[in-house]
C-alpha positions as CSV (number, residue, x, y, z in Angstrom):
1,X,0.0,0.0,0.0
2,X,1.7,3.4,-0.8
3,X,2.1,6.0,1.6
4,X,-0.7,8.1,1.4
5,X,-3.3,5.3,1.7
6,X,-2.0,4.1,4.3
7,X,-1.8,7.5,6.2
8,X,-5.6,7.7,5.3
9,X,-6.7,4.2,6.2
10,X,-3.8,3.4,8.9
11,X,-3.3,-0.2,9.2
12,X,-6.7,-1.1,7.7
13,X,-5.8,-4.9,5.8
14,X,-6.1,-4.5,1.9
15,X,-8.9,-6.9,2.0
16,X,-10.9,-4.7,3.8
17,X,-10.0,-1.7,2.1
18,X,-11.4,-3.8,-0.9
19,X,-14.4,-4.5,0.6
20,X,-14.8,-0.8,1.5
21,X,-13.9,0.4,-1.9
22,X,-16.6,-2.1,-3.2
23,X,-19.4,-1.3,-0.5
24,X,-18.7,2.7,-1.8
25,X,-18.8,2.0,-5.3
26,X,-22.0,-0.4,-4.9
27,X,-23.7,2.8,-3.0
28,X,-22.8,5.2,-6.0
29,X,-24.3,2.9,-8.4
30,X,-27.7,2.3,-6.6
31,X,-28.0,6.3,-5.7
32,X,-27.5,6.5,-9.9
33,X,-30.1,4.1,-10.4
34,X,-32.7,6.0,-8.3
35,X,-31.8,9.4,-9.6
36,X,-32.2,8.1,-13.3
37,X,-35.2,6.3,-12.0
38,X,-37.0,9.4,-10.5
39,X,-35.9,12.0,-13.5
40,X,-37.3,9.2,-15.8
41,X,-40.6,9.3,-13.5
42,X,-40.8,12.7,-13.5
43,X,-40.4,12.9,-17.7
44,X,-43.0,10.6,-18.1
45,X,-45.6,11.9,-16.0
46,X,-45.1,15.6,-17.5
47,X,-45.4,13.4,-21.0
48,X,-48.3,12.3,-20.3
49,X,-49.9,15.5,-18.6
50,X,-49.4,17.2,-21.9
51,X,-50.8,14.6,-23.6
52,X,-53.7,14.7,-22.0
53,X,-54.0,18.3,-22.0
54,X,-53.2,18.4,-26.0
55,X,-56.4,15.7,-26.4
56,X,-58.8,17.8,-24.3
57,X,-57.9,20.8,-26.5
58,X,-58.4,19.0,-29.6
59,X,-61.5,17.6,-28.3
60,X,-62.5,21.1,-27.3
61,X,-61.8,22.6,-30.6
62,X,-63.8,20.0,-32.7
63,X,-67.1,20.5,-30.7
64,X,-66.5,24.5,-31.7
């Protein structure tokens, strides 16, 4: 382990420091998935919202 990792993690076995590196990198990946998750959410709900508001104004305009 080079010197500035072990100043950071002090005697901390490399096996662990994998395990910690892994646990971190598993966390960043699921808070991705949620953020995609929710944007996407958000996306199609405004979709749809306009869709719906589009139809009603067509529907509006053929009964004038």
């Amino acid at each position: 382990m080079d010197p500035v990792m072990q100043t950071l993690f002090g005697k901390m076995p490399i096996e662990q420091l994998s395990s910690v590196q892994a646990a971190n990198a598993s966390r960043s990946n699921s808070n991705t998935i949620i953020l995609l998750a929710g944007i996407t959410f958000v996306l199609g709900f405004t979709a749809y919202y306009y869709y719906k508001q589009n139809e009603e104004l067509k529907s509006s305009i053929k009964h004038n």
